[in-house]
Jmol script that loads the backbone (N, CA, C; Angstrom):
load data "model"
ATOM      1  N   UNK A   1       0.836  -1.189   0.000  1.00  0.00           N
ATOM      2  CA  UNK A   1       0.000   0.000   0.000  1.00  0.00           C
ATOM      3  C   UNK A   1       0.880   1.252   0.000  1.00  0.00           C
ATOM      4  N   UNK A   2       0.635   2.286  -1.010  1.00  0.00           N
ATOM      5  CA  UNK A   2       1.218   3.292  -0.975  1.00  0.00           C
ATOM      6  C   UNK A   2       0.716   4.866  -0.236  1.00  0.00           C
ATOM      7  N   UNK A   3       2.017   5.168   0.653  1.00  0.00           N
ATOM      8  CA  UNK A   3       1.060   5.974   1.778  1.00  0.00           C
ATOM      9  C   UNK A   3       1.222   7.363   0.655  1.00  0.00           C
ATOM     10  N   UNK A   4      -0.319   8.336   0.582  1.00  0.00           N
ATOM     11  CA  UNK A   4      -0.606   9.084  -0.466  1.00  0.00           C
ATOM     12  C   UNK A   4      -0.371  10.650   0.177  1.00  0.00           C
ATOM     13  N   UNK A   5      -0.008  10.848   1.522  1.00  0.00           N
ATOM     14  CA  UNK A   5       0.486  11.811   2.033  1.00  0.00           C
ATOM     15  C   UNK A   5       1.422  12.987   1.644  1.00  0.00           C
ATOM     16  N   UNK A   6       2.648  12.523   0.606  1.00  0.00           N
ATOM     17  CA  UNK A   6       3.318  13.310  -0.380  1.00  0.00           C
ATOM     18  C   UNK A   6       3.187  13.090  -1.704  1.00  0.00           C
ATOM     19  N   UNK A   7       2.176  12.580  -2.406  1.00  0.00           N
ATOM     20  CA  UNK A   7       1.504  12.009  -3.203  1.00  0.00           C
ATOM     21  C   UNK A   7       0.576  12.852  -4.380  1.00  0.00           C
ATOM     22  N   UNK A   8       0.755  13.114  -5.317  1.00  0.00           N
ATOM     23  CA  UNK A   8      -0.600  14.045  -6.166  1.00  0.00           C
ATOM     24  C   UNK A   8      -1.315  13.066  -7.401  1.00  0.00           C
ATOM     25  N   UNK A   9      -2.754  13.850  -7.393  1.00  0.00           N
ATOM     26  CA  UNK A   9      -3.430  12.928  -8.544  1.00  0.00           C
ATOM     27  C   UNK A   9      -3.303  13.852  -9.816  1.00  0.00           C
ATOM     28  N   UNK A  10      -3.071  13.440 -11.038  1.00  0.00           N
ATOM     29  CA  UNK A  10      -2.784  13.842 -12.279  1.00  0.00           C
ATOM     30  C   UNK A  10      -4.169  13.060 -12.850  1.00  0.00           C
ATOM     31  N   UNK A  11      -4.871  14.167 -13.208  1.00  0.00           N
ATOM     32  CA  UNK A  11      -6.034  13.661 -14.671  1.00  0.00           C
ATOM     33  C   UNK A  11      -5.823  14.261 -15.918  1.00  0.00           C
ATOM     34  N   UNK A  12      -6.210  13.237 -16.391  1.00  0.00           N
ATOM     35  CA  UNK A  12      -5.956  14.594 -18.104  1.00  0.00           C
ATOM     36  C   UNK A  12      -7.189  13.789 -18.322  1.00  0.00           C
ATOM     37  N   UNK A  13      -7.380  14.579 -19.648  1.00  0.00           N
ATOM     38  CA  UNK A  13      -8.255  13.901 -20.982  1.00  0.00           C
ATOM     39  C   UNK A  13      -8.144  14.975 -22.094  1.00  0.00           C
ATOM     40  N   UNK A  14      -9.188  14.289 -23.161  1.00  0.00           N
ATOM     41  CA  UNK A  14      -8.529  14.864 -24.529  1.00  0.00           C
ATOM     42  C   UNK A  14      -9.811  15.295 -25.183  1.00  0.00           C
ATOM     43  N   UNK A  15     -10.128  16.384 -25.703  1.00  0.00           N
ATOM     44  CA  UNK A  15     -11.682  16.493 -26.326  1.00  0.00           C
ATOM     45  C   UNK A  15     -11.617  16.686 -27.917  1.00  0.00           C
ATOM     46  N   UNK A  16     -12.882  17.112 -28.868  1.00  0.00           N
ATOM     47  CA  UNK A  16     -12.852  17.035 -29.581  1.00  0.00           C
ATOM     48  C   UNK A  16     -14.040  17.540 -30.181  1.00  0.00           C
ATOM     49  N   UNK A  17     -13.985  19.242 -31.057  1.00  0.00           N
ATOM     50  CA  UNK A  17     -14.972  19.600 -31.602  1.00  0.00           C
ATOM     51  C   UNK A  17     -14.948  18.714 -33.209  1.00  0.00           C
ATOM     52  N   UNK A  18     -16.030  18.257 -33.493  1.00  0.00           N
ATOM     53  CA  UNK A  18     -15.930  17.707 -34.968  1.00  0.00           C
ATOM     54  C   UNK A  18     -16.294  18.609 -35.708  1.00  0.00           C
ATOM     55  N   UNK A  19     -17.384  19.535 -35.573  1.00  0.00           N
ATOM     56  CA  UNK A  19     -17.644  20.887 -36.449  1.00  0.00           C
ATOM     57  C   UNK A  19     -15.998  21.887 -36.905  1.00  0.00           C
ATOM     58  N   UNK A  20     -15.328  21.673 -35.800  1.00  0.00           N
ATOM     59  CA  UNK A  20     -14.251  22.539 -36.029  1.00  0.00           C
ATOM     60  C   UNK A  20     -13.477  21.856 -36.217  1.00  0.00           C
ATOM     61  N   UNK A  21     -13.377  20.361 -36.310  1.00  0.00           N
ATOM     62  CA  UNK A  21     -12.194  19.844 -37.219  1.00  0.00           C
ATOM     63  C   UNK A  21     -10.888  19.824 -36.008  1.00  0.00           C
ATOM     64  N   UNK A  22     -10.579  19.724 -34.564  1.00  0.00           N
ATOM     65  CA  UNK A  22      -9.964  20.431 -33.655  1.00  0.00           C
ATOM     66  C   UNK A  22     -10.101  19.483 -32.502  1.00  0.00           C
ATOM     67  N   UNK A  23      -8.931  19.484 -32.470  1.00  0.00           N
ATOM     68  CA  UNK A  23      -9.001  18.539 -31.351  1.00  0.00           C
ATOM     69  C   UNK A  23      -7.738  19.359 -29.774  1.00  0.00           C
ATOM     70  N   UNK A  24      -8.335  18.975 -28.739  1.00  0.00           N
ATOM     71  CA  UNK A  24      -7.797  19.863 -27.599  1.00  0.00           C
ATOM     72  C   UNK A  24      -7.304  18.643 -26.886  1.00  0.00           C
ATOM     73  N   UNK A  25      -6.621  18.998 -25.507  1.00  0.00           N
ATOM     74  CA  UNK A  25      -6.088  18.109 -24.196  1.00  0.00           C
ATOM     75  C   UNK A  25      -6.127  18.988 -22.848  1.00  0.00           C
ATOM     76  N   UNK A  26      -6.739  18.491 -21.646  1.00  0.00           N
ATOM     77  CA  UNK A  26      -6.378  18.976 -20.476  1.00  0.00           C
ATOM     78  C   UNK A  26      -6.068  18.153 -19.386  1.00  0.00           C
ATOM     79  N   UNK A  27      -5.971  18.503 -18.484  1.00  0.00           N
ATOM     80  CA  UNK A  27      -5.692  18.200 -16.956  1.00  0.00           C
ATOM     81  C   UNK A  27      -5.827  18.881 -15.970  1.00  0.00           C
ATOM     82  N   UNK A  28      -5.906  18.152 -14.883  1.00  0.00           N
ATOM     83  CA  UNK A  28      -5.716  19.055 -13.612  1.00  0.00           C
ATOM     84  C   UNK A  28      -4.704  17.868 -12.600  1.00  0.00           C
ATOM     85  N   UNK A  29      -4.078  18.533 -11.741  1.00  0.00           N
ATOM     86  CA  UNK A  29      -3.124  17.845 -10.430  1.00  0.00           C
ATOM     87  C   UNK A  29      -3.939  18.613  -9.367  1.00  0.00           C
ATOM     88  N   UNK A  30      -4.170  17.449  -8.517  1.00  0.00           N
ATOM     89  CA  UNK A  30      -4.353  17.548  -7.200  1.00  0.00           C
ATOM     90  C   UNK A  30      -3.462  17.193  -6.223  1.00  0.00           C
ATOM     91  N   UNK A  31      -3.569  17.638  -5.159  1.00  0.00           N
ATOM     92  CA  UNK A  31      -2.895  16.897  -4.340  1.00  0.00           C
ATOM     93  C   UNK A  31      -3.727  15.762  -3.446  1.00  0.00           C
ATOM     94  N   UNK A  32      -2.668  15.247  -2.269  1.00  0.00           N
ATOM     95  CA  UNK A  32      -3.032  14.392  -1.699  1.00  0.00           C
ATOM     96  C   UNK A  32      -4.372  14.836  -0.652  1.00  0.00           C
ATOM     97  N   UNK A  33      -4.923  16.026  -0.731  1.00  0.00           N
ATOM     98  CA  UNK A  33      -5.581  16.281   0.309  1.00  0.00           C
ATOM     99  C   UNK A  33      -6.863  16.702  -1.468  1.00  0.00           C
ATOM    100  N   UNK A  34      -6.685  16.956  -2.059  1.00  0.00           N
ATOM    101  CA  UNK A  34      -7.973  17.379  -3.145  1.00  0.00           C
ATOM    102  C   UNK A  34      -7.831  18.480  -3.348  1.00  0.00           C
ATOM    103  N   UNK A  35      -6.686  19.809  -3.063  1.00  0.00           N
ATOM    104  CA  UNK A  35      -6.554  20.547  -3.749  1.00  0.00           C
ATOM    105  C   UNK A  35      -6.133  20.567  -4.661  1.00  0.00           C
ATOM    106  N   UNK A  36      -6.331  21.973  -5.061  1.00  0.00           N
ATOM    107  CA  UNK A  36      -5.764  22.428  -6.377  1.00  0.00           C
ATOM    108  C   UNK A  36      -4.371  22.697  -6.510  1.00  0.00           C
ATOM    109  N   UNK A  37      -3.166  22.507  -7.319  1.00  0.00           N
ATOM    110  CA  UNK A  37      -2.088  22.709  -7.742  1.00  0.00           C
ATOM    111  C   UNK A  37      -2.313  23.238  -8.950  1.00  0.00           C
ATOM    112  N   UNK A  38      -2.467  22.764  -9.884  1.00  0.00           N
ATOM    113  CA  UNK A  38      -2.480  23.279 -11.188  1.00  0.00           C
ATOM    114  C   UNK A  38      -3.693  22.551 -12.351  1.00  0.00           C
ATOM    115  N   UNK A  39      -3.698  23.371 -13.679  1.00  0.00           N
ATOM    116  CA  UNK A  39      -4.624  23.173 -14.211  1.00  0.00           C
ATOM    117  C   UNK A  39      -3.824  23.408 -15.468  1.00  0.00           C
ATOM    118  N   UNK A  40      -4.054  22.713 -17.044  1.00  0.00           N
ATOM    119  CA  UNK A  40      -3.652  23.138 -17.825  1.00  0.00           C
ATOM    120  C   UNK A  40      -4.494  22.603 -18.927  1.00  0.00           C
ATOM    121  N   UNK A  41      -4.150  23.697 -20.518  1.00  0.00           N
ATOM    122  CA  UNK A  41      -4.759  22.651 -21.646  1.00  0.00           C
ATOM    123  C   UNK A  41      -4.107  23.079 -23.227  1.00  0.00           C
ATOM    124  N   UNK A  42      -4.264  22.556 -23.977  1.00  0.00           N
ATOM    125  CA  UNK A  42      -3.536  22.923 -25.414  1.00  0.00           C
ATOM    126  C   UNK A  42      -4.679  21.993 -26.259  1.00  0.00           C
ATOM    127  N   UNK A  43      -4.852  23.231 -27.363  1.00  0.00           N
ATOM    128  CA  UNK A  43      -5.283  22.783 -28.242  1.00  0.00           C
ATOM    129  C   UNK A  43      -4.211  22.386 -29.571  1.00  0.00           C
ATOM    130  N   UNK A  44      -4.780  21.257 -29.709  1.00  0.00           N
ATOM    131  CA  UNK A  44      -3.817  20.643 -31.037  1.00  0.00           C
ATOM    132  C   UNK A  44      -4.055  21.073 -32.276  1.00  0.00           C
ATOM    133  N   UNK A  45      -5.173  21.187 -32.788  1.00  0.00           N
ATOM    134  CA  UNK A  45      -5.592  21.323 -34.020  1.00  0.00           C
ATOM    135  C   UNK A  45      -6.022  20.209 -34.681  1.00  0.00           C
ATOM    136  N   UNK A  46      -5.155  19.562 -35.622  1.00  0.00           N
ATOM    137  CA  UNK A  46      -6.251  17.965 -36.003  1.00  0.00           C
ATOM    138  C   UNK A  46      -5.107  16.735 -35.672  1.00  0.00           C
ATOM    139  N   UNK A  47      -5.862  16.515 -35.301  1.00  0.00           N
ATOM    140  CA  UNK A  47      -5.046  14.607 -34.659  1.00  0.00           C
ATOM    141  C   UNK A  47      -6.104  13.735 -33.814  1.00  0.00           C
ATOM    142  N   UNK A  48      -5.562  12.496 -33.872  1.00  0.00           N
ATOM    143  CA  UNK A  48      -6.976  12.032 -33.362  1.00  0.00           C
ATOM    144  C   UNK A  48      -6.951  12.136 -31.848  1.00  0.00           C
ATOM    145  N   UNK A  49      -8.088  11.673 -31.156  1.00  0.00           N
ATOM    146  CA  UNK A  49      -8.556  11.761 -30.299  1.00  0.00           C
ATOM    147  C   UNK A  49      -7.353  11.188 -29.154  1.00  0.00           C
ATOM    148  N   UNK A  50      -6.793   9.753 -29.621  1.00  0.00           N
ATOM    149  CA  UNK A  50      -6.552   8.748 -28.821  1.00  0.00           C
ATOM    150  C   UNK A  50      -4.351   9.472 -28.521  1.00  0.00           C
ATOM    151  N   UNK A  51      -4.234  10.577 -29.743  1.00  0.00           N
ATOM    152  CA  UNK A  51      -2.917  11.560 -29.484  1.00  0.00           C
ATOM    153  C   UNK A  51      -3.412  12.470 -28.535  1.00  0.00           C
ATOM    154  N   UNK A  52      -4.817  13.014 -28.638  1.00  0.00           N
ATOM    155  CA  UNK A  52      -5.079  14.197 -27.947  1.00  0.00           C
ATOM    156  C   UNK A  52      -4.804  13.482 -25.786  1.00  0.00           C
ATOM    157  N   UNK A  53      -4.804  12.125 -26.327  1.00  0.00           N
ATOM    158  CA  UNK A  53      -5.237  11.594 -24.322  1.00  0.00           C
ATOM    159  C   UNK A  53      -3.055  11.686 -24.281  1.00  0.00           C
ATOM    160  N   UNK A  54      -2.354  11.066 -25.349  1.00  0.00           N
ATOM    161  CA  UNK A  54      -1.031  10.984 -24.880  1.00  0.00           C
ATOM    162  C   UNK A  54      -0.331  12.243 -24.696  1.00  0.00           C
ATOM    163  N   UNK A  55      -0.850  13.469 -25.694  1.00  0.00           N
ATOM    164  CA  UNK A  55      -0.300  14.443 -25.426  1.00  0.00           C
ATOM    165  C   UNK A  55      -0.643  14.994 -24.193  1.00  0.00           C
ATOM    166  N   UNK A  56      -2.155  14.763 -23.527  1.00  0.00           N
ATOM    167  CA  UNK A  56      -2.570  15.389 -22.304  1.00  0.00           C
ATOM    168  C   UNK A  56      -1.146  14.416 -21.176  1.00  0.00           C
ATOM    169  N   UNK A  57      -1.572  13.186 -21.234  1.00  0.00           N
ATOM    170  CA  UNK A  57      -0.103  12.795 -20.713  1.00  0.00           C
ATOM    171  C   UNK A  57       0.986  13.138 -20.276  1.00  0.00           C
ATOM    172  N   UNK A  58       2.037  13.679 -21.545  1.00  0.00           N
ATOM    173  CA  UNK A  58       2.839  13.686 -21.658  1.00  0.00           C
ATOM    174  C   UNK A  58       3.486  15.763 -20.873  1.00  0.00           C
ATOM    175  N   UNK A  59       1.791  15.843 -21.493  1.00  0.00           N
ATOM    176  CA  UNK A  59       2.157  17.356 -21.592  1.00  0.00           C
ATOM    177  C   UNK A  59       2.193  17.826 -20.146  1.00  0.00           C
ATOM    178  N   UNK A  60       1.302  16.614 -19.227  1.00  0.00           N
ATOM    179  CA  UNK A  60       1.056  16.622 -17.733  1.00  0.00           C
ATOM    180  C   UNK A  60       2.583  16.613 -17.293  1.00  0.00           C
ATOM    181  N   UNK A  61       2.749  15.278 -17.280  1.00  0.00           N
ATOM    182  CA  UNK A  61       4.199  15.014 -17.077  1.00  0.00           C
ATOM    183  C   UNK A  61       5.490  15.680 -16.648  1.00  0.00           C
ATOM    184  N   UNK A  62       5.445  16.770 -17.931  1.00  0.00           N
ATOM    185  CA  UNK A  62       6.089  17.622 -18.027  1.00  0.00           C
ATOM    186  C   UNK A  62       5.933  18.933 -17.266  1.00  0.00           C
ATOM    187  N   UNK A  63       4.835  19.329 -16.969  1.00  0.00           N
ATOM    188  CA  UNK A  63       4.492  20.608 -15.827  1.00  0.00           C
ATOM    189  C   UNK A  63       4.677  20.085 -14.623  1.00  0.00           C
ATOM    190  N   UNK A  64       4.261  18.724 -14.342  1.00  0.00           N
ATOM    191  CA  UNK A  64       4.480  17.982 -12.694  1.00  0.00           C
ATOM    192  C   UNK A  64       5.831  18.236 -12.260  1.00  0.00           C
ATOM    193  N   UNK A  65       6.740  17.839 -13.310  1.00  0.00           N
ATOM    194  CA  UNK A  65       8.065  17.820 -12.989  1.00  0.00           C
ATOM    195  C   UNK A  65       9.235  19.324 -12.923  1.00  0.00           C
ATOM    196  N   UNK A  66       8.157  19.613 -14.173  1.00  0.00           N
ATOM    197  CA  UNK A  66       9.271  21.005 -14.145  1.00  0.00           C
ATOM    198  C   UNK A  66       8.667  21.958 -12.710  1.00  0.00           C
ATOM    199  N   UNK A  67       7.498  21.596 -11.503  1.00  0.00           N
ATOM    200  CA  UNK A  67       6.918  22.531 -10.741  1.00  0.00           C
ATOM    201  C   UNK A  67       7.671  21.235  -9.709  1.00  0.00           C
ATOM    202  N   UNK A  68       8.561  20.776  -9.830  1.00  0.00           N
ATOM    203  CA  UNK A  68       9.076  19.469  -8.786  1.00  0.00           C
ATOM    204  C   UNK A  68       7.536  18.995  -7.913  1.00  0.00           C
ATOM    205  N   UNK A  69       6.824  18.695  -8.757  1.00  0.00           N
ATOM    206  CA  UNK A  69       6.040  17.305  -7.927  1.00  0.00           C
ATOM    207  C   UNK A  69       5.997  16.292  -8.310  1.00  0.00           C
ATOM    208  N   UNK A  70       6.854  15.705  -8.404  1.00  0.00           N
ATOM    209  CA  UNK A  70       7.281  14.388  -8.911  1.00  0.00           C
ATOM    210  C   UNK A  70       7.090  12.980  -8.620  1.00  0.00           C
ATOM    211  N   UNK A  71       5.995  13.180  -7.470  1.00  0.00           N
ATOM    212  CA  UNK A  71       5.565  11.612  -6.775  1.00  0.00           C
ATOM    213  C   UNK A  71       3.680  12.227  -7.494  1.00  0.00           C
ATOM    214  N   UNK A  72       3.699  11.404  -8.511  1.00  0.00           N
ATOM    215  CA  UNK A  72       1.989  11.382  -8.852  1.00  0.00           C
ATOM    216  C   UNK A  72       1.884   9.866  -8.797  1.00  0.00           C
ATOM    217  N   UNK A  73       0.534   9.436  -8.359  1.00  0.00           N
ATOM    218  CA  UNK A  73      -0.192   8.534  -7.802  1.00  0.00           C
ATOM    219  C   UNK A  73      -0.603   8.052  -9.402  1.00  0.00           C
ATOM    220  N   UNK A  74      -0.356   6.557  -9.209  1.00  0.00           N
ATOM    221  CA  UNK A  74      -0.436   5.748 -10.478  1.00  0.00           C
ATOM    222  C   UNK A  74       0.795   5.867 -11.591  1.00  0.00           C
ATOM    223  N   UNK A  75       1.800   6.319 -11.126  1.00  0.00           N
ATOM    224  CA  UNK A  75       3.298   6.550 -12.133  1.00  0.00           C
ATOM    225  C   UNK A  75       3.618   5.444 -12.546  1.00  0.00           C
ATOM    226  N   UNK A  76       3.999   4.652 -11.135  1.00  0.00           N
ATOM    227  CA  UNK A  76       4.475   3.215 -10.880  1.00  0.00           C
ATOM    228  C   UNK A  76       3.700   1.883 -11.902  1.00  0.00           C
ATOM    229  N   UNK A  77       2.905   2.203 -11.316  1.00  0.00           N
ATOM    230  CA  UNK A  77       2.041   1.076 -12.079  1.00  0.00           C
ATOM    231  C   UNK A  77       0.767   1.400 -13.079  1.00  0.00           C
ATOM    232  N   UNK A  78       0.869   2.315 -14.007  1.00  0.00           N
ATOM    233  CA  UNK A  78      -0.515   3.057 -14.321  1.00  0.00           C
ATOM    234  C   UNK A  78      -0.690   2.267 -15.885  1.00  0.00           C
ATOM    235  N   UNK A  79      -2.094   2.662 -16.072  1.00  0.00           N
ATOM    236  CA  UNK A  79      -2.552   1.670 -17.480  1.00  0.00           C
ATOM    237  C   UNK A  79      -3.342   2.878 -17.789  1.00  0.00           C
ATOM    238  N   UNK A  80      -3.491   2.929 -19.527  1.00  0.00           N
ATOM    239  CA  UNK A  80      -4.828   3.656 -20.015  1.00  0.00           C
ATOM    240  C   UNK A  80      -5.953   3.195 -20.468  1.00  0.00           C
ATOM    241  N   UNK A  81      -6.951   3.354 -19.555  1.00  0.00           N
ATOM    242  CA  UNK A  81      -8.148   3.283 -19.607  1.00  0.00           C
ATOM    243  C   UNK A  81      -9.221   4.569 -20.028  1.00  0.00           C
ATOM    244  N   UNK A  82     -10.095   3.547 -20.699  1.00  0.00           N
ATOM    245  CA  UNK A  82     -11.512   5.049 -20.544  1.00  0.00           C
ATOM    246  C   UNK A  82     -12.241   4.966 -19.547  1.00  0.00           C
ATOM    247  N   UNK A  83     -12.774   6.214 -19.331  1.00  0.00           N
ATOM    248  CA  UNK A  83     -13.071   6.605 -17.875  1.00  0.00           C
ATOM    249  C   UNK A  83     -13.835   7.773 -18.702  1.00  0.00           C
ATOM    250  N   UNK A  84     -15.558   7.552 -18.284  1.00  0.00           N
ATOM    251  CA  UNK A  84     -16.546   8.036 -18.815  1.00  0.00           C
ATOM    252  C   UNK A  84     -16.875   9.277 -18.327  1.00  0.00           C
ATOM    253  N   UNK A  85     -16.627  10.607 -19.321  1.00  0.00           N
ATOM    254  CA  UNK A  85     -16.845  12.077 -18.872  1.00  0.00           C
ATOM    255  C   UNK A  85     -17.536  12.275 -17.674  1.00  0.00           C
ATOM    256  N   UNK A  86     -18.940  11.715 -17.341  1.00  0.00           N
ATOM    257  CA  UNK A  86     -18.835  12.579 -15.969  1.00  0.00           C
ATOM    258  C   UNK A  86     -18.248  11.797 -15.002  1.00  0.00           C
ATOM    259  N   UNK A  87     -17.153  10.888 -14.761  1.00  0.00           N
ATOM    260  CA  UNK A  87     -16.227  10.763 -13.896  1.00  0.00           C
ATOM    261  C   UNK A  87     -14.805  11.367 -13.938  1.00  0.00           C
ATOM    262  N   UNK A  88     -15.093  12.072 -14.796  1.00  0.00           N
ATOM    263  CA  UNK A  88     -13.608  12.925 -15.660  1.00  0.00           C
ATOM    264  C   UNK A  88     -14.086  14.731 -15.725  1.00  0.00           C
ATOM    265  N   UNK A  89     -15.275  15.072 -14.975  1.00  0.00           N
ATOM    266  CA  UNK A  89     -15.538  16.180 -15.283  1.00  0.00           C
ATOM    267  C   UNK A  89     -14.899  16.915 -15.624  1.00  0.00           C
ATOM    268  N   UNK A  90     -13.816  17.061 -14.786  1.00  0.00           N
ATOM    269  CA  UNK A  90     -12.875  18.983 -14.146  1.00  0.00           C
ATOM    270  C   UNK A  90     -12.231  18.959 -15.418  1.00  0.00           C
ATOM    271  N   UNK A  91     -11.403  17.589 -15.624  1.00  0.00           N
ATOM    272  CA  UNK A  91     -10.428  17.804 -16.905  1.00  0.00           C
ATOM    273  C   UNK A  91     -10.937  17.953 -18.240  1.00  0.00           C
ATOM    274  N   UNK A  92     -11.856  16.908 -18.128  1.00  0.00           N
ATOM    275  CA  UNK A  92     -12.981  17.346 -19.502  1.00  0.00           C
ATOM    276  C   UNK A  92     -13.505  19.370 -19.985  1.00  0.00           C
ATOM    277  N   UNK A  93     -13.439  19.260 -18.648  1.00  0.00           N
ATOM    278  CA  UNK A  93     -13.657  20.916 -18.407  1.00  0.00           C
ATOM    279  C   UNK A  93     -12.749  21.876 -19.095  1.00  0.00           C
ATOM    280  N   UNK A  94     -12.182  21.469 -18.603  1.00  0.00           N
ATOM    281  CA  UNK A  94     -10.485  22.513 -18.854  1.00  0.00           C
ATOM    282  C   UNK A  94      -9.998  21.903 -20.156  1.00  0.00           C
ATOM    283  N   UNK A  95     -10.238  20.537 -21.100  1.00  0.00           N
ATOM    284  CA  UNK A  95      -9.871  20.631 -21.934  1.00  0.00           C
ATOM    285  C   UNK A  95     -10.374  21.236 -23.186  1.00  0.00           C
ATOM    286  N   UNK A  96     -11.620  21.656 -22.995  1.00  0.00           N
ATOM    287  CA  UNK A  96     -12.669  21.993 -23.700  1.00  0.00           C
ATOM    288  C   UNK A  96     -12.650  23.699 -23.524  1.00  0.00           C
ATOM    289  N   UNK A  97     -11.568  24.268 -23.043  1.00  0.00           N
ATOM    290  CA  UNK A  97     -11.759  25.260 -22.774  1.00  0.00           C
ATOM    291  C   UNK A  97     -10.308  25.905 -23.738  1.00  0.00           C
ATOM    292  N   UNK A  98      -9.608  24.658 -23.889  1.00  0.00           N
ATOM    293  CA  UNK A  98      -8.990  25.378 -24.854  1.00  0.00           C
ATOM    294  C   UNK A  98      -9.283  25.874 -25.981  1.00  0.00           C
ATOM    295  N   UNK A  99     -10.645  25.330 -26.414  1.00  0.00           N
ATOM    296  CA  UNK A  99     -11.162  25.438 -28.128  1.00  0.00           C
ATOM    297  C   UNK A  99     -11.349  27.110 -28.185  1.00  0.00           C
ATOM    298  N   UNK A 100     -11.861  27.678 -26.607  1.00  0.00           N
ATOM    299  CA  UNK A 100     -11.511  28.990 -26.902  1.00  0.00           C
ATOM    300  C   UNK A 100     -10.853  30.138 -26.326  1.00  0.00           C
ATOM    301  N   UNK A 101      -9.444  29.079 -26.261  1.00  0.00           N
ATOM    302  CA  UNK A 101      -8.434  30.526 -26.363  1.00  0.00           C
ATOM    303  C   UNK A 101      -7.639  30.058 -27.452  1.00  0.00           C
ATOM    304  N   UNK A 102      -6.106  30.637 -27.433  1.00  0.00           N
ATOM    305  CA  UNK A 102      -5.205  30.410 -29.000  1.00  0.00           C
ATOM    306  C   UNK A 102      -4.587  29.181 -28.250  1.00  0.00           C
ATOM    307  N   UNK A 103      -3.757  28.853 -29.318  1.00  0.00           N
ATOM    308  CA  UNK A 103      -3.227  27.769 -29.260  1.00  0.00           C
ATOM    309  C   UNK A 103      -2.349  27.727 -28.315  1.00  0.00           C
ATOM    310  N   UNK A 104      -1.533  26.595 -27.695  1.00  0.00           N
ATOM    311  CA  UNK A 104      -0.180  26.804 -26.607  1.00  0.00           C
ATOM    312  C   UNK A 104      -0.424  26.134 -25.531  1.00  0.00           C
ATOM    313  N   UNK A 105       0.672  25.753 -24.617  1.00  0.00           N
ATOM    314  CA  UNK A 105       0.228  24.844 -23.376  1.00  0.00           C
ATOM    315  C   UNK A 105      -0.128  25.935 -22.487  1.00  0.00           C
TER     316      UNK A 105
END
end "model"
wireframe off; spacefill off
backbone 0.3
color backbone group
């Protein structure tokens, strides 16, 4: 059992207007208590859906570490699964929010 005390949760997900041809990614990190740390999102432009979840990934990854929080919960042993929007709200949220600003992480 892993004690979750210095511990943060990383969600992403990846959305997708089809009218606009546009595809986005977000996330949010929590910590071990359910706050907030950070929030982020980038819109891609066209790629599919299943780049839009690795770039949210990857792109997570990369803010966790460069803000040194470097112990996220599920690193060790993590798999990708779908996990149905309203159990994904916040990030679904925030990824969908890139469609309207400009492009950029």
């Amino acid at each position: 059992m892993v004690e979750t005390e210095d511990w943060n949760d990383l969600k992403i997900d990846g959305a997708i207007k089809i009218n606009r041809g546009c595809v986005a990614t977000g996330g949010v990190l929590r910590d071990h208590n359910e706050n907030w740390i950070l929030g982020f999102n980038c819109r891609l432009g066209k790629c599919l859906v299943f780049e839009a979840e690795i770039w949210g990934i990857l792109n997570g990854v990369m803010l966790v570490q460069g803000r040194q929080h470097n112990r996220i919960l599920g690193m060790e042993n993590w798999s990708i699964e779908h996990v149905p929007r309203e159990d994904n709200a916040e990030a679904d949220h925030i990824a969908n929010l890139a469609f309207d600003k400009g492009e950029g992480l």
